[in-house]
N, C-alpha and C positions, 0 to 999 in steps of 0.2 A: 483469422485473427490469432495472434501468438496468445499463449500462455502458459501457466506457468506447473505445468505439466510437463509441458516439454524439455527435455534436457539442453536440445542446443537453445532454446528461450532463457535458459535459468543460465548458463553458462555466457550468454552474450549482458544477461543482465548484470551479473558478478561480475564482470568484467569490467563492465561501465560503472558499476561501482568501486572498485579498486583504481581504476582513474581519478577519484574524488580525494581530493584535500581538504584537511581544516581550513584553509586559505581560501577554498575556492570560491568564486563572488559567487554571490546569486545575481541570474538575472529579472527574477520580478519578486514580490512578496518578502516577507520579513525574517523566517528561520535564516541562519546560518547550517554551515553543512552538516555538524553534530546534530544541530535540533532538526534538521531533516530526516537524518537517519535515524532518529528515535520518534521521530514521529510515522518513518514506515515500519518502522520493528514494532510498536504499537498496531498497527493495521493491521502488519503479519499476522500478531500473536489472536486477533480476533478470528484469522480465516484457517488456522491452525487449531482454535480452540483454545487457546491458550487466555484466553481473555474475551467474556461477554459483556458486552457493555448493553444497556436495556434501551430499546425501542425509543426514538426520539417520539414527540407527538406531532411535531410536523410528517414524519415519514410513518406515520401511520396514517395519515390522508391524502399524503401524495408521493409517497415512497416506490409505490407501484408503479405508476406513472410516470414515474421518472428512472424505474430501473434500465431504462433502454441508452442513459448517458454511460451507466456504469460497465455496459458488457456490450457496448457498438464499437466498433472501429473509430470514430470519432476522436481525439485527442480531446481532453478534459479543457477546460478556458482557466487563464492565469489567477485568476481568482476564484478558483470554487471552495465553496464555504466549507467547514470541515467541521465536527462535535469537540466540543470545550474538552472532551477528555485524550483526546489525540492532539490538542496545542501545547507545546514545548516552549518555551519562553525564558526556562532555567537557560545556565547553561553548562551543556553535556560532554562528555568524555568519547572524542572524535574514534577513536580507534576500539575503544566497548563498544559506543553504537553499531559501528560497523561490523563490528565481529558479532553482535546480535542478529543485528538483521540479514545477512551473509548465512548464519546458523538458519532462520528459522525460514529463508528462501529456503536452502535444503530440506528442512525438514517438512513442508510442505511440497516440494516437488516430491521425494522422496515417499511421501506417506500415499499418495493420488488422492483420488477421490476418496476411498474408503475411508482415510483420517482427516478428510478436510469438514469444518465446524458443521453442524446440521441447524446452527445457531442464527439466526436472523440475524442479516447485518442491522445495524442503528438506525439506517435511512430507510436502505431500499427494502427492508423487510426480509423475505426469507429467499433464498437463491440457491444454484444446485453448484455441487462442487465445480461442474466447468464457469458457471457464471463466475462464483469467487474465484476461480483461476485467471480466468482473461480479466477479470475485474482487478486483481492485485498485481497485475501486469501493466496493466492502462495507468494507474494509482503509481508504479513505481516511473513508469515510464515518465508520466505529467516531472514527479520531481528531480528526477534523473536529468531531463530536460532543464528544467529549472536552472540546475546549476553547468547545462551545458555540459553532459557527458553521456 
């Protein structure tokens, strides 16, 4: 399973994300490509540390249980539900977001394990630095797709 550890991962990712326009359609769900990319620079910043967001109570009864969508090879389904603090619905400044989340892919591949969160994610609970790796890999991937890039 790629992630985001790996250099040629983070480089094939950045890439497909520099494919990406303000224009670009989406093909299912509601963000636009700004509020896309602000809403994985948000994600980033939780697996980087840069941002803990506190334990949902759904995913402390079945957060466990379900960490096996977040770090399988499986592609995520067009509607997976997301936490109110990761929805974007403003709207955002195409070429900031991108240059944030562009940043903070480096600075998570860049950091490895040693600087990635020891912070439980929201849902699935607490996870080791490769889970949040493959995990914000699958998460970039799903909206990468999304917009068909």
């Amino acid at each position: 399973m790629k992630n985001l550890f790996e250099p040629d991962t983070v480089n094939e990712v950045l890439g497909r994300i520099d494919k990406l326009q303000p224009t670009t359609p989406r093909q299912w769900g509601k963000m636009d490509s700004a509020q896309m990319l602000a809403h994985c620079s948000a994600a980033m910043a939780m697996a980087t540390g840069e941002s803990n967001l506190p334990r949902l109570f759904i995913g402390r009864l079945i957060g466990g249980f379900a960490k096996p969508i977040y770090t399988n090879e499986k592609p995520f389904s067009k509607s997976t539900p997301t936490s109110k603090e990761l929805v974007f619905t403003h709207p955002c400044d195409f070429s900031r977001e991108r240059e944030s989340l562009c940043n903070r892919i480096r600075k998570f591949q860049s950091g490895g394990a040693a600087q990635c969160t020891r912070h439980p994610h929201p849902f699935f609970g607490p996870l080791t630095p490769q889970e949040w790796s493959r995990g914000m890999y699958k998460h970039l991937d799903h909206h990468l797709r999304q917009f068909g890039v």
